[in-house]
Steps between C-alpha positions, in 0.01 A plus 500: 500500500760730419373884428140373558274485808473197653148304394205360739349206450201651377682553193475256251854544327809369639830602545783387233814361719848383323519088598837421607759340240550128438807633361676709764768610300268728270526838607194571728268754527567849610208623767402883566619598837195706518344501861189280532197701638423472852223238632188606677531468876339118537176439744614241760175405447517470139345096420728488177774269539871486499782448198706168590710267310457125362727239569726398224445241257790397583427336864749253545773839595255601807133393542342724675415540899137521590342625838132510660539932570184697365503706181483829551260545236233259652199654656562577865851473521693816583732621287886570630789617375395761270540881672263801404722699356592510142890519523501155753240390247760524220824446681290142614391421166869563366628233743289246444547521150863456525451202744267376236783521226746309772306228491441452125875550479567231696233273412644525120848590493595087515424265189427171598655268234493120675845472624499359868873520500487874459182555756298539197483853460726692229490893510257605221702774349814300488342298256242629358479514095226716331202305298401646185115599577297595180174600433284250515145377252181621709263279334455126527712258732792261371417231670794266342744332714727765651803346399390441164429868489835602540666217337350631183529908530889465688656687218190752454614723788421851451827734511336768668371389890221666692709690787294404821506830576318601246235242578205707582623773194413579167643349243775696304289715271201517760622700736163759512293134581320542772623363848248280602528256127777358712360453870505129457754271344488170437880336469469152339762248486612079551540319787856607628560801251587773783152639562520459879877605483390800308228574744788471806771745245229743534440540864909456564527790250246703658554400887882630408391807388642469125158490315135625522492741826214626417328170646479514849359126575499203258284186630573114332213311529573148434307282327658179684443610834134662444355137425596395851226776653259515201220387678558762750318839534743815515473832421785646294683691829453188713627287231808744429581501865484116552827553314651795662345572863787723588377757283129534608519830651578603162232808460144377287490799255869397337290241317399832268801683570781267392587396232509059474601270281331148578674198320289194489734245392426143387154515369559137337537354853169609604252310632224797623210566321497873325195599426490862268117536569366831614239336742808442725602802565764640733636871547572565858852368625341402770199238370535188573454204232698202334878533381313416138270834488764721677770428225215508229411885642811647480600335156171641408603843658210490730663483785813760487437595199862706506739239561719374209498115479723273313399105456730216431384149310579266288324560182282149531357715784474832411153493357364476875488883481240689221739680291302792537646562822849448403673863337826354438633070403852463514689182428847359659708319232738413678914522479628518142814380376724778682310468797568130519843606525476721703301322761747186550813709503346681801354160658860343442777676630800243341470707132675213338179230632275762402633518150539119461119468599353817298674312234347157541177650529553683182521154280185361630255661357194375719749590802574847357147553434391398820721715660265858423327383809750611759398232751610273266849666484562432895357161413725475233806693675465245795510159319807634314698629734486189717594279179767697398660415860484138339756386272304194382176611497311512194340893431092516462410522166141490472204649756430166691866430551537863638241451714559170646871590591305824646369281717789284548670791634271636748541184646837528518520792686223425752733192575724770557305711704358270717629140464855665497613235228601568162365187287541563137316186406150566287353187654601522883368857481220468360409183648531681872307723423200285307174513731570883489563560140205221402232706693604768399455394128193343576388835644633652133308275299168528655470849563632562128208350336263668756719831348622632846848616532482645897375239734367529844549237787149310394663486161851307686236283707306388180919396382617294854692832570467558913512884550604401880833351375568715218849553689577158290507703123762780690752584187202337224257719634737813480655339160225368307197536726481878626300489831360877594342644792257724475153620690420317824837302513337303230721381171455466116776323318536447141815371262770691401377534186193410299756288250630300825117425621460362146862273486408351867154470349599329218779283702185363695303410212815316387536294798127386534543393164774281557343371802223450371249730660266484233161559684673851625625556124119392348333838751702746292418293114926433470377133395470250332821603342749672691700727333229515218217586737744810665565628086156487449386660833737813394352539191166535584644791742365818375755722686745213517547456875647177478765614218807494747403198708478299155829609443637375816306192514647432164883611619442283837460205296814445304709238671791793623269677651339229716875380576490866652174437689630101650496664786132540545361300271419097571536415163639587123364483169710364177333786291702541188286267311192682661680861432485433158142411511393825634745680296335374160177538682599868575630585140165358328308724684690797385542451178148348439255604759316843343341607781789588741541812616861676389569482941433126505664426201875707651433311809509103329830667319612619857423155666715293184817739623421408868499119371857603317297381190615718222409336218248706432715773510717411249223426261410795556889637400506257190117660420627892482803344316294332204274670246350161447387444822362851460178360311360249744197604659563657895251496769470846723616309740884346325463884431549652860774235543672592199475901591605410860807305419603802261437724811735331778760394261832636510558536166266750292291411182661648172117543342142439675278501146170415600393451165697188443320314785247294400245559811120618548529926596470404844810320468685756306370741801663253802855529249537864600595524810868311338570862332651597894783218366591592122735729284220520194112526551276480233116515581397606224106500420478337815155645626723707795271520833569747751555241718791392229591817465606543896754176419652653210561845760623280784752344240634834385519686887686127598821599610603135392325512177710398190203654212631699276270476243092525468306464234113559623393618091109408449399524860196778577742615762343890442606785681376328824724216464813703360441714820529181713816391299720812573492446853743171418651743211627745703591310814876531555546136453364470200768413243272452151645571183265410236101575555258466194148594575358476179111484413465585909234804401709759673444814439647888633426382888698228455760620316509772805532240740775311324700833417519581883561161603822487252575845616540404837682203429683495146791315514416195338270476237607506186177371286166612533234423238157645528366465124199420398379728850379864476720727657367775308723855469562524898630161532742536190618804711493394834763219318716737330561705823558157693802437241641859573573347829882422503482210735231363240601176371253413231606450192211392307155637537241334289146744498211524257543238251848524413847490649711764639842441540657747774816602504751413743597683783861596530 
């Protein structure tokens, strides 16, 4: 509220606060040292509440202390603490907001990455990397799996991040927007991406007084420990103090006065009932009704209507809010290539072991991939650096082996911890630590195909898991199995990871196959078949929520990897002959089943590499090789495998011609995504969605990308589209040279919007055709001044219907 009065909560329109940065090294914002105006003097009397902050998200640092003393805001309690006069009013208000910023600071200055050996906590700005947070699609919900997600967009990163400080701001361009199109922001992103890290960067920031101090109280409602009292009735000041009694003599009237930031993080774990209906209705601080209808108000802005709120979720969740009360939807994507770097050379300290392993990871591709989920990296970063200690031992090389000698290790250094014994033996560790690991799985495996990834203790009951002797998982629990208390000394616990629920999950369903379990198989349809009925069960997954535990199931059962698992498991399978029965089975579906979905159809790919089946694979090299093979008939689905292979593969395409496929359009239209991986692209007459159209732009602002020449001649691309394609254009990473638009129906706008695009970034292209378009006289000129430009590299300019040749600057 800088230069402005301060707003009531009669007014409809809320203030516009800077979010803190993700990215602390940005520079940020500079604040007006103008005064604030003065408060009213406050009636002691006064029935509106108190300003208090949440408990972190992040409980396992300190859960919070709870006592039986009355609220000062309830009715006939007297209020203390608060003097009559103004000046003690302020000077009292002042404190306790610096008290308040203490305790955020050192609530979520630590990290907690796993480690028992190192107490578990790392400082968070000794380690932290910035994400690369985008703008994000407000319509319509991806509901694919979340690792498929990023597996197929990793080299679509946008150059240019939102800074979290500019969270709750205008775009660039928008700057006379109106404030309150930004009150609410939705931030959407996978299971382990660095939402909840982001959300703890932000306080840090703003508890240490680097960012956004212009916000005097920021509240984290989590999502995790709000199931625990969701049957409860609160009203919002009770329910804020629950979490921090020490501050309620904090005056009622700063609920207006201040300016807050509440942060409800984790909307995919919830499990309370929000109901947007305007028959349940809440506005006073002080009504009491369910957790459900209090969050629902002041998403709604019925209750507080002033407050700037910012939402977490994965995106499978994010629909659980009407978009019409969401401003703003951002999207985490992750660490990109230099932040992978980045991020294990400050988790390892020995720079030689951090270049060996940023090196491994960098020639598996499904590793490498993997790795834009930063959990992942310390996954990834822990396995390795324990191996490399190990002269003989042989490096992971594919996701189940990674995460099997994940596990592996955390056995190895709870033995450590608390067995003081350093066995380096797969079997003896695993096998003394069986009855913990197998409920644990079991626990996986059930409550993934219920879709629940935070449990409760009925949830560990329903497993065999006693919540008395939980003691027994110390080191899993902190490793594998987070344990957090919250509310009420009562405790939620979930996996690591949503990818480590689904490899335990997966491990289970293994081992009541060979052992088998078939009448607890038959209750989730994995029979009569095996590893047929789990294929088929993934397939008929809309959103694919059993992609990764196929691919683990599938990994688990090569002969290597049970050698890996003797430890726990009874019993072995001689699978190669029955490896190369699924295998076949898995390659006629993708090259003959039509209706699987381009997701499904990367996923069977994904699960032959898991297998170490790459025959497919090289067909697929031999195919791109041989015009012959060019002319047999491809399903959609070969189609996405073909595309995806191009994508991850180390070596680019010379020329993607889509013409010389002999496929249905749909098929041509699943190809296109394999223009991220080639020198040459030519899509000509290719029927060029928008949706295609956003590919071809991700490929050209790719810092990676290897295109250097498009050909997109015969596509009704109009101005529209041509206005879409200069944002790759003139994107700094763009390196194009050649770029023939011919027959596109461009006309003077679009020639506009190509001339400034060029002008802003001209170093590289040297070929431009737009014949057979109609520039008309502005366009020719707009062109002619463009080549004036002496960092203009063009060469040859083909307008109208004819061919200019340009001449060569010197």
């Amino acid at each position: 509220m800088e230069g402005k009065k301060r707003r009531r909560t009669a007014s409809p329109e809320p203030s516009c606060v800077s979010m803190n940065s993700t990215d602390s090294m940005y520079q940020p914002p500079e604040f007006s040292d103008e005064s604030v105006p003065p408060r009213k003097r406050i009636n002691t009397r006064s029935p509106e509440p108190s300003c208090v902050s949440m408990n972190s998200t992040d409980s396992m640092y300190q859960p919070p202390e709870f006592n039986e003393r009355p609220v000062a805001s309830d009715p006939g309690v007297e209020r203390s603490g608060i003097a009559d006069s103004a000046p003690h009013y302020i000077s009292s208000v002042d404190a306790l907001k610096e008290k308040h910023k203490t305790n955020m600071k050192n609530k979520y200055e630590s990290l907690f990455e796993g480690n028992p050996l190192q107490e578990n906590k790392t400082l968070l700005n000794r380690i932290y990397t910035q994400l690369y947070i985008i703008e994000g699609e407000r319509e319509g919900v991806n509901e694919e799996h979340e690792i498929l997600q990023m597996e197929k967009s990793y080299k679509t990163l946008q150059e240019t991040p939102i800074n979290c400080n500019d969270i709750f701001k205008p775009l660039p361009g928008c700057e006379k927007q109106r404030e309150d199109l930004t009150k609410t922001v939705l931030t959407k992103g996978i299971a382990g991406i660095g939402k909840t890290v982001s959300v703890q960067k932000f306080i840090l920031d703003w508890a240490e007084g680097k960012a956004n101090q212009d916000v005097e109280f920021v509240f984290v409602l989590s999502f995790r420990e709000l199931n625990l009292i969701k049957d409860a009735q609160y009203s919002l000041h009770r329910l804020l103090l629950e979490f921090h009694p020490e501050l309620q003599d904090l005056d009622l009237e700063i609920y207006e006065e201040c300016k807050i930031v509440f942060i409800f993080d984790g909307l995919d774990e919830s499990r309370i009932t929000l109901t947007f209906s305007e028959k349940e209705s809440v506005s006073d601080v002080n009504e009491s009704s369910s957790v459900g209808v209090l969050m629902s108000n002041l998403i709604r802005g019925e209750l507080l209507p002033n407050v700037l709120i910012w939402i977490t979720s994965r995106p499978a969740a994010a629909s659980l809010i009407p978009s019409k009360y969401i401003n703003r939807v951002t999207e985490i994507q992750g660490f990109s290539d230099p932040q992978k770097k980045e991020y294990f050379r400050k988790r390892i300290s020995d720079e030689h072991q951090a270049s060996r392993i940023i090196s491994h990871i960098r020639k598996l591709r499904s590793l490498h991939i993997m790795c834009h989920i930063p959990v992942f990296c310390w996954i990834s970063a822990t396995v390795l650096q324990n191996i490399l200690k190990q002269n003989d031992a042989e490096i992971p090389k594919t996701l189940t082996e990674m995460y099997i000698h994940f596990l592996l290790t955390q056995m190895k250094m709870r033995n450590q911890k608390y067995d003081e014994t350093d066995q380096r033996d797969p079997e003896e560790l695993l096998q003394s630590n069986r009855k913990v690991i197998m409920k644990l799985a079991e626990l996986a495996f059930k409550q993934l195909i219920k879709g629940n990834v935070m449990f409760y203790e009925e949830d560990l009951r329903e497993s065999g898991i006693d919540v008395s002797d939980i003691t027994v998982y110390s080191g899993i629990c902190t490793e594998i199995f987070k344990e957090e208390s919250v509310i009420y000394q009562k405790k939620i616990y979930c996996f690591v990871h949503l990818s480590f629920q689904e490899f335990l999950a997966a491990f289970y369903a293994f081992y009541c196959f060979l052992n088998r379990n078939y009448e607890f198989l038959n209750l989730f349809n994995l029979l009569p078949n095996f590893h047929k009925g789990v294929i088929d069960a993934a397939l008929q997954s809309e959103n694919g929520h059993l992609d990764l535990f196929l691919r683990f199931l599938l990994g688990i059962s090569l002969e290597s990897n049970q050698r890996l698992l003797q430890g726990l498991l009874k019993y072995s399978e001689k699978s190669s002959e029955s490896i190369e029965t699924i295998a076949a089975y898995i390659k006629d579906k993708i090259k003959h089943e039509h209706g699987l979905s381009a997701d499904r159809s990367i996923n069977l790919f994904l699960c032959l590499l898991e297998m170490k089946d790459e025959t497919l694979l090289r067909e697929i090299v031999q195919f791109l090789k041989s015009d012959k093979d060019l002319q047999n008939k491809l399903s959609p689905s070969h189609c996405s495998a073909i595309a995806y292979m191009i994508q991850i593969s180390d070596e680019a395409l010379e020329e993607l011609d889509l013409k010389k496929y002999n496929a249905s359009s749909e098929g041509r239209t699943r190809l296109l995504p394999a223009v991220m991986n080639c020198r040459k692209a030519l899509l000509t007459s290719c029927n060029l969605t928008d949706q295609g159209n956003q590919i071809v732009i991700s490929a050209l602002q790719s810092s990676d990308s290897p295109l250097v020449e498009l050909d997109l001649s015969n596509n009704d691309l109009k101005d529209a589209g041509v206005k879409l394609l200069c944002a790759g254009l003139q994107n700094p990473n763009c390196r194009l040279e050649i770029l023939r638009l011919s027959g596109c129906m461009v006309t003077k706008e679009g020639c506009s919007y190509l001339s400034s695009a060029l002008s802003s970034n001209p170093s590289h292209l040297r070929e431009l055709d737009l014949s057979y378009n109609h520039p008309g006289e502005a366009g020719v000129k707009m062109f002619s001044a463009l080549l004036e430009n002496p960092d203009c590299k063009l060469e040859k300019l083909n307008k109208a219907n004819r061919a200019y040749v340009c001449s060569i600057h010197s």
